[in-house]
KOLPA-500913 format. One record per residue (C-alpha): residue in three letters; x negated, y negated, z negated. Coordinates in steps of 0.1 Angstrom, whole numbers, padded with zeros to 4 digits, always signed. Example, Ala and Ser with C-alpha at 12.3 -4.5 7.8 and 13.67 -1.06 7.14 Angstrom:
residues 2
ALA-0123+0045-0078 SER-0137+0011-0071 
***
This chain:
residues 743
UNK+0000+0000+0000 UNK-0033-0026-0012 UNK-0047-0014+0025 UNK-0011-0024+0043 UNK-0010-0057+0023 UNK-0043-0066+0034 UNK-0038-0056+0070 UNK-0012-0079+0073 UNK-0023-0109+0055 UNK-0056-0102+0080 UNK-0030-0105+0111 UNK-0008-0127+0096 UNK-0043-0154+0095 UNK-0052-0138+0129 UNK-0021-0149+0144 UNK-0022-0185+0126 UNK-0054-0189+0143 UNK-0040-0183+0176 UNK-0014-0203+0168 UNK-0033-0232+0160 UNK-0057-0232+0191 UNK-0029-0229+0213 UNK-0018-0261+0198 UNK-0049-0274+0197 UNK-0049-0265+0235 UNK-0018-0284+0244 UNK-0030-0313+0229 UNK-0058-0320+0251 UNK-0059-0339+0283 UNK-0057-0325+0317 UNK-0093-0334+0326 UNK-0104-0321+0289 UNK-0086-0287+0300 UNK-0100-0288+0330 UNK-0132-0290+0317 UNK-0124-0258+0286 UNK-0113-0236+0318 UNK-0149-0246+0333 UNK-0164-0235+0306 UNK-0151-0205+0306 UNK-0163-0193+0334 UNK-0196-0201+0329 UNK-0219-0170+0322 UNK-0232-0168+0280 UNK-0208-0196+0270 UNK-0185-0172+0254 UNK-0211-0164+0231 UNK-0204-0198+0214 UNK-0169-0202+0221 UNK-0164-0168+0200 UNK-0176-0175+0165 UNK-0177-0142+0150 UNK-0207-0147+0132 UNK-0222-0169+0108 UNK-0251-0194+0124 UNK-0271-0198+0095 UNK-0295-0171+0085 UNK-0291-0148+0054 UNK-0308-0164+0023 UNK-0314-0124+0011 UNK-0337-0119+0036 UNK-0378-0109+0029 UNK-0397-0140+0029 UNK-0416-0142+0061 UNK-0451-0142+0063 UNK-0455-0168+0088 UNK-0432-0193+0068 UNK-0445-0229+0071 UNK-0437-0245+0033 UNK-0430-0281+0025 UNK-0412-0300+0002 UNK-0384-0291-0017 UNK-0391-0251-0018 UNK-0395-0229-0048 UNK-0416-0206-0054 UNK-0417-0179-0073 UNK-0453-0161-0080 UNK-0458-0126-0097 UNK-0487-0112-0105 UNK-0487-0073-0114 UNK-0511-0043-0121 UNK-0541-0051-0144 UNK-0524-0084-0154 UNK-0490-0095-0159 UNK-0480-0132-0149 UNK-0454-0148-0137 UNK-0447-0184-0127 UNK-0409-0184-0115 UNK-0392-0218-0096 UNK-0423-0232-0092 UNK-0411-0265-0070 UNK-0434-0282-0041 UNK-0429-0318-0049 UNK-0425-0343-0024 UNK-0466-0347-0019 UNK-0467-0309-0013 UNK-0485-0300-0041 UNK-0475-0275-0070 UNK-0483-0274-0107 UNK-0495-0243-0124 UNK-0505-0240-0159 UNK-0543-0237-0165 UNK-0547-0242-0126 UNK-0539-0275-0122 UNK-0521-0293-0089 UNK-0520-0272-0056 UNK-0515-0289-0023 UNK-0493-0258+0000 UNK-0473-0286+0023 UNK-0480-0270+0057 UNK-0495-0235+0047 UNK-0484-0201+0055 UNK-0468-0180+0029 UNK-0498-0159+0034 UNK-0524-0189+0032 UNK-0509-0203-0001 UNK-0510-0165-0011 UNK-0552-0163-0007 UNK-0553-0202-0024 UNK-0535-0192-0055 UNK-0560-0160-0057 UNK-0590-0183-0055 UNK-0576-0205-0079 UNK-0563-0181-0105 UNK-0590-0159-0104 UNK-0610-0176-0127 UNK-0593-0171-0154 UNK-0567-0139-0147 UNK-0589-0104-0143 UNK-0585-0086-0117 UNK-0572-0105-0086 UNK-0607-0104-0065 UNK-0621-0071-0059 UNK-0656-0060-0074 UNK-0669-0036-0049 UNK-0635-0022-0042 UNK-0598-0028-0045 UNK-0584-0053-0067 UNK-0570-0045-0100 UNK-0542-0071-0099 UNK-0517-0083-0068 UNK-0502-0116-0065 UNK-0471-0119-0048 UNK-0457-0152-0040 UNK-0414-0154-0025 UNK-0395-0179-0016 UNK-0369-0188-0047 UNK-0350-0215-0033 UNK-0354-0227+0005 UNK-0352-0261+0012 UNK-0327-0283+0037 UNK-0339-0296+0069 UNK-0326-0321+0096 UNK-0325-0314+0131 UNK-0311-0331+0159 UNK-0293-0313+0193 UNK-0290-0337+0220 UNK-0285-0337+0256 UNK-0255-0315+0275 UNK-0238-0297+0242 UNK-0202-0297+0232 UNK-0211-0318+0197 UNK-0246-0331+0200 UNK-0256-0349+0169 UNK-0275-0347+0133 UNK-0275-0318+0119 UNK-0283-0300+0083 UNK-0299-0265+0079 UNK-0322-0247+0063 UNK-0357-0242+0066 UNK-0351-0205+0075 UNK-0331-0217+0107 UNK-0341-0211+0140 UNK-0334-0232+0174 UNK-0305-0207+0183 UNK-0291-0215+0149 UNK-0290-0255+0154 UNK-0279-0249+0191 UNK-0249-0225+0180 UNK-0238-0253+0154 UNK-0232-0278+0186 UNK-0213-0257+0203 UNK-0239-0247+0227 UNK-0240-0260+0263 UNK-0215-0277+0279 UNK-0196-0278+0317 UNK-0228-0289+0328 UNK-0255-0279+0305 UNK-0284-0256+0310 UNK-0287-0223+0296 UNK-0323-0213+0310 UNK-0344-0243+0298 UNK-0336-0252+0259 UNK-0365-0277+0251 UNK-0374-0273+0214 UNK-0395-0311+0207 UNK-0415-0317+0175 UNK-0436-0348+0170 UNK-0431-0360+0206 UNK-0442-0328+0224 UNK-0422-0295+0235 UNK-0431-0267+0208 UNK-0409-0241+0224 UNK-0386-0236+0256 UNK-0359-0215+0253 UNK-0343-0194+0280 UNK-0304-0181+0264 UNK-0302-0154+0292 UNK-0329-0130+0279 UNK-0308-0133+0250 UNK-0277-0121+0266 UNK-0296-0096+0292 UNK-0324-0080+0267 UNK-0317-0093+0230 UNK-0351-0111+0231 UNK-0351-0142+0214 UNK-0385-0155+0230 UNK-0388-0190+0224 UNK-0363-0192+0192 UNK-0389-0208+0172 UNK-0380-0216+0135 UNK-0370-0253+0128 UNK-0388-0277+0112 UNK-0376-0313+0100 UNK-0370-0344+0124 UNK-0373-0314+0155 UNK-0353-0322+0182 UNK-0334-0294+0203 UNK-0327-0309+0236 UNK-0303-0290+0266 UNK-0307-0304+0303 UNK-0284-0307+0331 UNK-0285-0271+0349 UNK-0304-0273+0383 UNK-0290-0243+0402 UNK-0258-0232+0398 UNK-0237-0201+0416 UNK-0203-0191+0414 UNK-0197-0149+0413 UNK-0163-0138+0424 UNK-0150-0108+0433 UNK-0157-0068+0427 UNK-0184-0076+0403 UNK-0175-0066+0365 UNK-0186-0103+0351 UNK-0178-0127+0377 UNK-0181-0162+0365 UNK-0205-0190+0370 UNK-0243-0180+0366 UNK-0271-0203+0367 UNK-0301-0194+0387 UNK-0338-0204+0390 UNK-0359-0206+0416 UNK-0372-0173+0418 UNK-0346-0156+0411 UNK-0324-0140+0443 UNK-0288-0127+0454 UNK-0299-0091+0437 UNK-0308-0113+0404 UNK-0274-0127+0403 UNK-0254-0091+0406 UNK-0275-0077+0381 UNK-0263-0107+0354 UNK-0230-0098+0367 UNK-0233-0067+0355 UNK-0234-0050+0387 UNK-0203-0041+0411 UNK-0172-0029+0403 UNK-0158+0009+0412 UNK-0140-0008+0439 UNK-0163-0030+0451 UNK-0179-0035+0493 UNK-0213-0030+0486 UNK-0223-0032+0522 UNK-0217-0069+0527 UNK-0211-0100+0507 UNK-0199-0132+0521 UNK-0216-0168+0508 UNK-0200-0199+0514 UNK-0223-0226+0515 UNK-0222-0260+0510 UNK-0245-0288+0533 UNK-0246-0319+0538 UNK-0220-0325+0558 UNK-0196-0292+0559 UNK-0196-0259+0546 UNK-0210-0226+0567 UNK-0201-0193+0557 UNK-0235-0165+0552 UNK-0229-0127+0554 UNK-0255-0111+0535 UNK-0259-0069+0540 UNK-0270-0050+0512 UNK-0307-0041+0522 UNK-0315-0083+0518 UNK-0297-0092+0488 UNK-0331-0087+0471 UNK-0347-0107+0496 UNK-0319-0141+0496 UNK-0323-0171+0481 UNK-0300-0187+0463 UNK-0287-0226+0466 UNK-0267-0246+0441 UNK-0232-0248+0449 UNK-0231-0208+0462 UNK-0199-0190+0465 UNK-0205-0155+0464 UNK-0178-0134+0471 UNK-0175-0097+0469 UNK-0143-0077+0485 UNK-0128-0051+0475 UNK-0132-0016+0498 UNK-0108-0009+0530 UNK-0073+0009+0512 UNK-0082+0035+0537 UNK-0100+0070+0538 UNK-0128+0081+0565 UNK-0123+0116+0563 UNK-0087+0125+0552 UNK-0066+0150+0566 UNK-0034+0164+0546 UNK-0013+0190+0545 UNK+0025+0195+0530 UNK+0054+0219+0533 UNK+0049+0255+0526 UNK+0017+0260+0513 UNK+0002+0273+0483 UNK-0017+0239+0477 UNK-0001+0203+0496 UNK-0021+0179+0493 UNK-0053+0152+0509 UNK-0080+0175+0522 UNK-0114+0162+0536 UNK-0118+0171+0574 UNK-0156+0178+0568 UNK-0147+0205+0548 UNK-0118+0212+0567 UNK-0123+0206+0605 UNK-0098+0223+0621 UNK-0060+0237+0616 UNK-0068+0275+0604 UNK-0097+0259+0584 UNK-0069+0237+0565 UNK-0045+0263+0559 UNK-0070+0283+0541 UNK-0083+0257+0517 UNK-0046+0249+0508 UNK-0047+0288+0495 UNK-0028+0297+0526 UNK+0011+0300+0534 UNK+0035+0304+0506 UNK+0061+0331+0511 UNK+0090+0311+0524 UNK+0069+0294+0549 UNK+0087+0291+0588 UNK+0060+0310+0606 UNK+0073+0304+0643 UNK+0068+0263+0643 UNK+0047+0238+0625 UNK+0038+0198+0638 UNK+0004+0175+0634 UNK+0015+0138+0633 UNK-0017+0127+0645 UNK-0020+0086+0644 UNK-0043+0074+0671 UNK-0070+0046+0672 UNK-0046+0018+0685 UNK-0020+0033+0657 UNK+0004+0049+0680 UNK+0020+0081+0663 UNK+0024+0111+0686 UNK+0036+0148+0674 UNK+0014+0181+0679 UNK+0037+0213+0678 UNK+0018+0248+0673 UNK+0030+0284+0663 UNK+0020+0288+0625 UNK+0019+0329+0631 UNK-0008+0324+0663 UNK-0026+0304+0646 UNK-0031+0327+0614 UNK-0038+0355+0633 UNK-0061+0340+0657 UNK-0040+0350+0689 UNK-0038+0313+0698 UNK-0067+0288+0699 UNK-0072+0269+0668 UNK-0068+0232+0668 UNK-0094+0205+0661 UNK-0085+0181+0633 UNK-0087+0140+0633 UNK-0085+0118+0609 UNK-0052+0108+0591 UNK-0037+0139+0604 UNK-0008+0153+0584 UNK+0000+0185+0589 UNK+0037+0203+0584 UNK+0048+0234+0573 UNK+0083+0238+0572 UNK+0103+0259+0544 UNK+0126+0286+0563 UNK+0149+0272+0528 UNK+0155+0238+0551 UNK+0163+0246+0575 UNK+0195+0267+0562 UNK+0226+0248+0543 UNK+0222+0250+0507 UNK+0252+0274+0497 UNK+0271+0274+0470 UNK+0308+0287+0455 UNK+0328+0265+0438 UNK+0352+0274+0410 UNK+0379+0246+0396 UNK+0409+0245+0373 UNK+0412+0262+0336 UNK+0373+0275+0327 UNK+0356+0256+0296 UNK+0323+0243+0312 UNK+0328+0240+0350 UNK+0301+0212+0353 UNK+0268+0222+0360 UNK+0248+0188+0367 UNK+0252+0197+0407 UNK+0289+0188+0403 UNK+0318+0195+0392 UNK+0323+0235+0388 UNK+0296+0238+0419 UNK+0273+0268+0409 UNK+0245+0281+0439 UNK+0251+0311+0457 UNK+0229+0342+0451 UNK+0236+0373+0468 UNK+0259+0400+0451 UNK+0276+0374+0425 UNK+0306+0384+0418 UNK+0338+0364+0406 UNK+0332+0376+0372 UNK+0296+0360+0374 UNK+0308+0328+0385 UNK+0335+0322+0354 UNK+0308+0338+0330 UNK+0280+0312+0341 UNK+0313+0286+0339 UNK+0319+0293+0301 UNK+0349+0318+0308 UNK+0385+0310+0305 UNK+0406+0283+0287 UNK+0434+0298+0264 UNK+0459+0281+0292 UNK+0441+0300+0318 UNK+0464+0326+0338 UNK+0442+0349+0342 UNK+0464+0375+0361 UNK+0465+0355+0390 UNK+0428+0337+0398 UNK+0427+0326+0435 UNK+0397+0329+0456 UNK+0397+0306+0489 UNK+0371+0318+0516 UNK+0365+0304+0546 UNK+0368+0317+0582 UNK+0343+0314+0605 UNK+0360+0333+0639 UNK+0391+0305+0644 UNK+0410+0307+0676 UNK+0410+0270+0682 UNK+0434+0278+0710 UNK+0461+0293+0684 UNK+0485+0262+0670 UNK+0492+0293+0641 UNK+0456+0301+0637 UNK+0446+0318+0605 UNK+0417+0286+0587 UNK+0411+0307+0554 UNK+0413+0338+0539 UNK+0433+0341+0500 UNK+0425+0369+0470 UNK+0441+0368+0446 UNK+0431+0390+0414 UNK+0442+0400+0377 UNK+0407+0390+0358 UNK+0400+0408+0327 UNK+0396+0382+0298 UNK+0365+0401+0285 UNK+0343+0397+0319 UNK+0329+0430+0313 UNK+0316+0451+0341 UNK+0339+0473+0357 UNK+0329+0505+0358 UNK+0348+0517+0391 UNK+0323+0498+0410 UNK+0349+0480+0426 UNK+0336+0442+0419 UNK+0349+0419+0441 UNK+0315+0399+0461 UNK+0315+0361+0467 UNK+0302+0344+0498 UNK+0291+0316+0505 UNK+0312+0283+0496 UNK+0336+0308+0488 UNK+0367+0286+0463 UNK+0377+0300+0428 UNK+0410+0285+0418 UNK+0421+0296+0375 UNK+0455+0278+0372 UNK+0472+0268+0345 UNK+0499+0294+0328 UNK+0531+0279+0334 UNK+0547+0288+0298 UNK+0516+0276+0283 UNK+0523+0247+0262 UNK+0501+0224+0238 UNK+0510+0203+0209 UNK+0528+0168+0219 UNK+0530+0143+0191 UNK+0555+0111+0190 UNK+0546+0086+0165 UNK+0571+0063+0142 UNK+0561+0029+0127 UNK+0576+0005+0104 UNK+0607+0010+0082 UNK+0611+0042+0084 UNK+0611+0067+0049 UNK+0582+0088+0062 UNK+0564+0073+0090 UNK+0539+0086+0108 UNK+0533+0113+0139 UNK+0560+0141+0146 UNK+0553+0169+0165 UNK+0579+0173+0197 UNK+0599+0206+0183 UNK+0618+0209+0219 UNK+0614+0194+0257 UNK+0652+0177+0251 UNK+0644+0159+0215 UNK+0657+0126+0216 UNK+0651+0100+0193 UNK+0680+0103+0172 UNK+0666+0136+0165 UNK+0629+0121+0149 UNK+0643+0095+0130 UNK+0667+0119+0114 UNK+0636+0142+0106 UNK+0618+0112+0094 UNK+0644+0106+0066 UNK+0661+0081+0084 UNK+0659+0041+0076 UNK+0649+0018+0047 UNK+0672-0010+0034 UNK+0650-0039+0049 UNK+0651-0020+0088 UNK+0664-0042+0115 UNK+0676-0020+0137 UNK+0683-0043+0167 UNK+0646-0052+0170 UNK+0639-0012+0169 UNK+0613-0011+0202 UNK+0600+0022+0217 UNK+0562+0018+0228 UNK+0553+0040+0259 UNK+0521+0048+0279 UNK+0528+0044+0312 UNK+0495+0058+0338 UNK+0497+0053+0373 UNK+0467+0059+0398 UNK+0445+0035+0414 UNK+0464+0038+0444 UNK+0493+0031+0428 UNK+0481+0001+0406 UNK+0463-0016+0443 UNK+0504-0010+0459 UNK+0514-0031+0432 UNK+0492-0059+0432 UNK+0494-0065+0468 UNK+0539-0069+0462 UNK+0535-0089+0434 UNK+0512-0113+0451 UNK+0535-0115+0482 UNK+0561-0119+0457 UNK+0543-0152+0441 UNK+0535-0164+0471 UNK+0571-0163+0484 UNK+0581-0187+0450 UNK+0589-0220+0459 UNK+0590-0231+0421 UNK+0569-0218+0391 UNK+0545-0191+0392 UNK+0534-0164+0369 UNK+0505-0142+0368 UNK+0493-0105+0385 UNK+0478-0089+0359 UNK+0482-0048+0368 UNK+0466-0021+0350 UNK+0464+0018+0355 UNK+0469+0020+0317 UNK+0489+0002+0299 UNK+0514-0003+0274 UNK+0551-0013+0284 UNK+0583-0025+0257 UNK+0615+0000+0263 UNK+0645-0021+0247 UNK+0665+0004+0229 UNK+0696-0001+0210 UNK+0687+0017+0176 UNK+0719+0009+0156 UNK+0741+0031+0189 UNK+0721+0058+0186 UNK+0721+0063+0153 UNK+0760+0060+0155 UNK+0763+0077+0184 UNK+0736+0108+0189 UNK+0728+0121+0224 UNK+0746+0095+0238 UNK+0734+0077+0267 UNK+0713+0055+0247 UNK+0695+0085+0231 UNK+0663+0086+0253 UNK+0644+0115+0254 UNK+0605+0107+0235 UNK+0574+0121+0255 UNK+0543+0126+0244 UNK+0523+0095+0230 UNK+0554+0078+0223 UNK+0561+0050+0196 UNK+0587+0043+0177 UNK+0585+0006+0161 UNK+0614-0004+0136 UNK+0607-0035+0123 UNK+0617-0050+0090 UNK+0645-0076+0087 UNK+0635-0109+0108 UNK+0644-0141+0100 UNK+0625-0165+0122 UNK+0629-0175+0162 UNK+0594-0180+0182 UNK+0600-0207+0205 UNK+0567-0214+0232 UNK+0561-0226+0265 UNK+0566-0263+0281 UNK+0582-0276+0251 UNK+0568-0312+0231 UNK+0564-0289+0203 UNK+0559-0251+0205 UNK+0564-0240+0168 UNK+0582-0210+0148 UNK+0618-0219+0133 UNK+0642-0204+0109 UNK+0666-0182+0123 UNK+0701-0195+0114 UNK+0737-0184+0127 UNK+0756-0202+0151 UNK+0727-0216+0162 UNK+0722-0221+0205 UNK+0695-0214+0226 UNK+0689-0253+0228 UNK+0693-0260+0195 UNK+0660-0241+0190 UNK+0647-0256+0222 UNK+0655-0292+0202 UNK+0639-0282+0169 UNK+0609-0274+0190 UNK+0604-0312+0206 UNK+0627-0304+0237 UNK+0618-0301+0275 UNK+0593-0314+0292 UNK+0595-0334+0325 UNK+0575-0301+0335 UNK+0597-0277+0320 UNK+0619-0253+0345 UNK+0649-0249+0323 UNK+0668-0227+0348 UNK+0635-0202+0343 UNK+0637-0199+0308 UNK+0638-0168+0290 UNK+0643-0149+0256 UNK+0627-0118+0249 UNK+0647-0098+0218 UNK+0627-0078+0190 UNK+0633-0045+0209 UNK+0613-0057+0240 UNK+0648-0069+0265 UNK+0645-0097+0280 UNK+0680-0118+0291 UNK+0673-0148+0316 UNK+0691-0180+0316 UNK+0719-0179+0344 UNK+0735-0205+0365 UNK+0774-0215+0369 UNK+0784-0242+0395 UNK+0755-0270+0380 UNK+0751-0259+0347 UNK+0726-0236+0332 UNK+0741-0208+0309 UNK+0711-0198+0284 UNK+0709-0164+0269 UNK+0718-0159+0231 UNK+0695-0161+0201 UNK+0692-0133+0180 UNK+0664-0129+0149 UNK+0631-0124+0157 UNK+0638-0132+0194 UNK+0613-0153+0213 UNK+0619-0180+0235 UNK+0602-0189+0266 UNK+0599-0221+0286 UNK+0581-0217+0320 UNK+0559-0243+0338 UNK+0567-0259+0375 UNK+0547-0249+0399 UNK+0528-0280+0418 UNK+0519-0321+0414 UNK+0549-0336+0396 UNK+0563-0366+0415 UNK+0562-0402+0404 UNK+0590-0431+0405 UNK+0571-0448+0425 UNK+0566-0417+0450 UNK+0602-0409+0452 UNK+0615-0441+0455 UNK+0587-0444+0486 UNK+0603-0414+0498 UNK+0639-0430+0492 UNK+0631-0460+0517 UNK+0614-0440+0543 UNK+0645-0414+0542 UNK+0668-0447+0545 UNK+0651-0467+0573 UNK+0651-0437+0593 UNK+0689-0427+0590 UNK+0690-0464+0595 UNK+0671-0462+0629 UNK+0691-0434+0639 UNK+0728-0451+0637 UNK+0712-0482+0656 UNK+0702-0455+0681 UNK+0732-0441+0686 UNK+0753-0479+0688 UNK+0728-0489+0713 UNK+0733-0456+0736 UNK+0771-0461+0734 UNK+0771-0497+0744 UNK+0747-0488+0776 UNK+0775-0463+0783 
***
């Protein structure tokens, strides 16, 4: 669990890193960007972009022989074997000189570990035994270790990402200093670091034998006041391509094409090592250079050099291939495989279904045109016909004698368990000698509604007088299946053929469990099973124990399923929307489903008086029975001011509930509206002479207030239409005065 923890605080800092530099990223300019993507192409600069390691040198490290002391150290000095001193943070003051008991001042500024080493034997020797041999080895060692290093201050100038002042210690080297800057920039040299100390180069430091060997020749340790200085780069290539580092590599002047692929890392898998292209800038245009592989060692280089490196032809020299029938399909080579016999061999020869009278070469010429080769696969085994000679990109074929039949099958349908086999639905392939017990075996066996006494089998004919209008098209069996599917042991199995059709039907007195269901105020709702085909609904409810005291049986509703096909469903869009179209006023929407739902009004309160009367439907299976309780409110909706819910009261007319509801619109089509009663009826409103004769109220009824259809039109629109109609009956009577005065 401590491990997990620490795994994801480790990636939850990892992926606040990220998420800082890409802000960081955003943030800076386009030309600063530009100048980040620059650098990260350039070959080594990713040593300093990735800082994985610390720059200054570990402080636990022996003290090196060769270390140059000055002001500020510590020293600590041991001496051990015949005598046992010790003089421990012994400081060099800023004069360089150290004080010892006994000994005195000792000037060290400038000297060696080593050198102040030999001093402090002369010096101590006089009066501690034992450090200078008599005749032989010493008695005593000293021993003298850095205690505390010192800080120094270095300068990094020229083309670096952060030149300035900085602070080390005395144990850092050039690299060190170089690192803390950031290292070179876009345009800063990685082959020529100039170390300067007291106006003169000390050291010159070239990075790539860092990144090519490890060496750090050159990496001199720093003193104070030394200046690490990075030029502008003199010669620079860019590398892109099919090499495995491509990027921007600097170059000096001996140093060739064959130089530059090797920093690169060499070329890739895929790479054309035969020829490289160089684009090369002069002084007026560019001119491209195709270098072949024997001179890349040979080429010099010029700053500005695109070297490019393509990737090989997506083509083969020597493939031939073979496919079909064989033992082994596949890409052959045509050295090892010259010719047609020689092919077939290598692919482990002919499988067993393998068409031996044809095969084809598709054979692709030099100018790409396809042509076909036909041979005889038998004469060619055998060596009874002459063998063919192989080209390149041929592909040969040998044909399976299993295409070139029709895949047969049987197919068996109607009352067996699993009929589907993936192939489709019942579809099983045909093997010779199957039998019709075989086929309802592999499709799970019979149903319990199966009528097993009288399973059809459908067979083809393949002989048909077409001349004969009463022709005989398929042949029937029909046969009494045992249940068990054993094996009968007369022998006399009956043997499918091809595509041959198994029909199990249904038994006809075979009957399952159909269920009506009753909601609402009922005694004991819930689902009744259908005791008889002729039950009606008087017959449930009285099973169900019959009403409560709150059931309103006028708003009783029975729920049916009604299915049709997708045929059927299409029929009955296409009428309704010639229907709407053929409205002049209103409209109303095709909504038709294949499933769905639909209201049967019945009259609960007659039935129940009056069982198996006309009224007394007949339930089916999925039915619902829906007897509300007592309802005492009237819905009223549509194009009304104010579509609400009122209280049911006696007496009261269909527009008095209109009224308590706002009243009509100037959109409303009165002579549309509607009620629709608890039990799912619907009465319209009805005309006489002018007036509009509404339909009655009843609780729990709903009332419905359609929309006209189209732009409504404005007083000033009609009264337009007014004068127009009026000058023109108006035009027509002078017409007709004029004509009979002519006359």
């Amino acid at each position: 669990m401590l491990q997990e923890r620490r795994s994801n605080a480790n990636q939850d800092l990892i992926n606040a890193e990220n998420e800082a530099e890409a802000k960081e990223t955003e943030r800076l300019t386009a030309e600063e960007q530009r100048k980040v993507e620059l650098r990260r192409r350039i070959f080594g600069y990713s040593i300093f972009a990735n800082k994985t390691f610390e720059p200054n040198p570990n402080l636990n490290i022996a003290t090196p022989r060769d270390y140059t002391i000055g002001p500020d150290d510590v020293l600590d000095i041991y001496i051990y074997g015949y005598a046992q001193v010790s003089y421990e943070n012994t400081l060099v003051n800023r004069d360089g000189y150290i004080t010892l008991p006994r000994a005195g001042s000792i000037y060290v500024n400038g000297k060696t570990i080593e050198e102040v080493r030999k001093i402090l034997i002369d010096k101590l020797s006089t009066f501690i035994p034992g450090l200078l041999g008599s005749g032989g080895r010493a008695q005593s060692t000293l021993m003298v270790t850095l205690g505390r290093v010192r800080s120094i201050n270095v300068f990094v100038t020229g083309e670096v990402i952060n030149p300035g002042s900085y602070t080390l210690t005395s144990l850092s080297s050039a690299f060190n200093a170089l690192y803390l800057a950031g290292g070179p920039n876009e345009i800063g040299t990685f082959r020529d670091v100039r170390v300067v100390r007291n106006g003169k180069v000390a050291s010159r430091m070239d990075l790539y034998d860092l990144l090519m060997n490890g060496t750090t020749k050159g990496d001199i340790r720093l003193q104070d006041n030394d200046n690490i200085i990075v030029g502008v780069y003199k010669e620079r290539v860019d590398l892109k391509g099919e090499v495995k580092r491509p990027g921007l590599f600097e170059v000096l002047p001996e140093e060739n094409l064959s130089t530059v692929l090797e920093y690169a890392g060499g070329f890739s898998d895929y790479a054309y090592t035969e020829k490289v292209s160089i684009r090369r800038p002069t002084s007026r245009e560019r001119r491209i250079i195709e270098v072949r592989e024997p001179g890349f060692a040979s080429f010099d280089l010029k700053n500005g050099d695109e070297i490019e490196v393509q990737v090989i032809l997506d083509r083969f020299e020597n493939l031939v291939s073979i496919q079909g029938s064989v033992m082994r399909p596949g890409e052959f080579s045509i050295d090892g495989s010259p010719t047609l016999k020689k092919l077939i061999e290598n692919a482990d020869g002919l499988r067993e279904d393998a068409f031996t009278g044809r095969g084809n070469i598709i054979r692709t010429n030099e100018d790409l045109s396809v042509v076909n080769i036909s041979f005889n696969v038998a004469d060619i085994i055998n060596g009874t016909a002459e063998d063919i000679e192989l080209k390149r990109l041929d592909v040969v074929n040998i044909t399976s004698k299993f295409d070139l039949a029709e895949p047969a099958y049987v197919h068996i349908q109607g009352e067996v368990n699993t009929p589907d086999t993936g192939e489709g639905d019942g579809v099983y392939p045909y093997m010779a000698n199957m039998t019709l017990e075989d086929v309802i075996l592999k499709a799970g066996g019979f149903k319990e509604a199966a009528k097993a006494s009288q399973v059809e089998v459908v067979r083809r004919k393949r002989d048909i007088n077409i001349l004969a209008a009463d022709a005989q098209i398929s042949e029937t069996h029909t046969f009494d299946v045992s249940r068990d599917l054993n094996l009968r042991k007369d022998g006399k199995e009956f043997f499918l053929q091809p595509y041959d059709e198994i029909i199990v039907r249904r038994a006809p007195n075979y009957r399952e469990q159909e269920f009506v269901s009753i909601e609402g105020e009922i005694l004991n709702p819930g689902y009744y099973g259908i005791t008889s085909k002729n039950e009606k609904i008087s017959d449930v409810i009285k099973r169900s124990g019959g009403l409560t005291d709150l059931a309103y049986p006028d708003g009783a509703t029975l729920v049916r399923m009604v299915v049709i096909t997708q045929s059927e469903a299409q029929q009955k869009t296409e009428t309704l929307n010639n229907l709407a179209n053929d409205v002049k006023k209103g409209s109303f929407d095709v909504q038709v489903q294949e499933r769905s739902e639909q209201l049967i009004g019945i009259n609960l309160e007659k039935i129940l008086r009056n069982p198996g009367s006309n009224e007394d439907l007949i339930i089916q299976e999925g039915d619902i029975i829906r007897v509300p309780k007592r309802l005492e409110t009237v819905l009223v909706q549509g194009e009304l001011l104010y579509p609400t819910t009122v209280k049911y009261t006696r007496g009261m007319s269909f527009l008095d509930y209109v009224s308590q509801a706002g009243g009509f619109t100037r959109k409303s089509l009165k002579r549309s509206a509607y009620v629709k009663y608890p039990n799912g009826s619907i009465d319209r409103t009805r005309k006489f002479l002018a007036f509009n004769v509404y339909p009655k109220v009843e609780p729990g009824s709903e009332i419905y207030v359609p929309i006209k259809s189209g732009a409504e039109i404005t007083a000033q629109q009609a009264l337009q239409q007014g004068v127009s109609i009026t000058s023109t009956l108006f035009t027509l009577i002078l017409s007709v005065l004029a004509f009979r005065n002519l006359r």
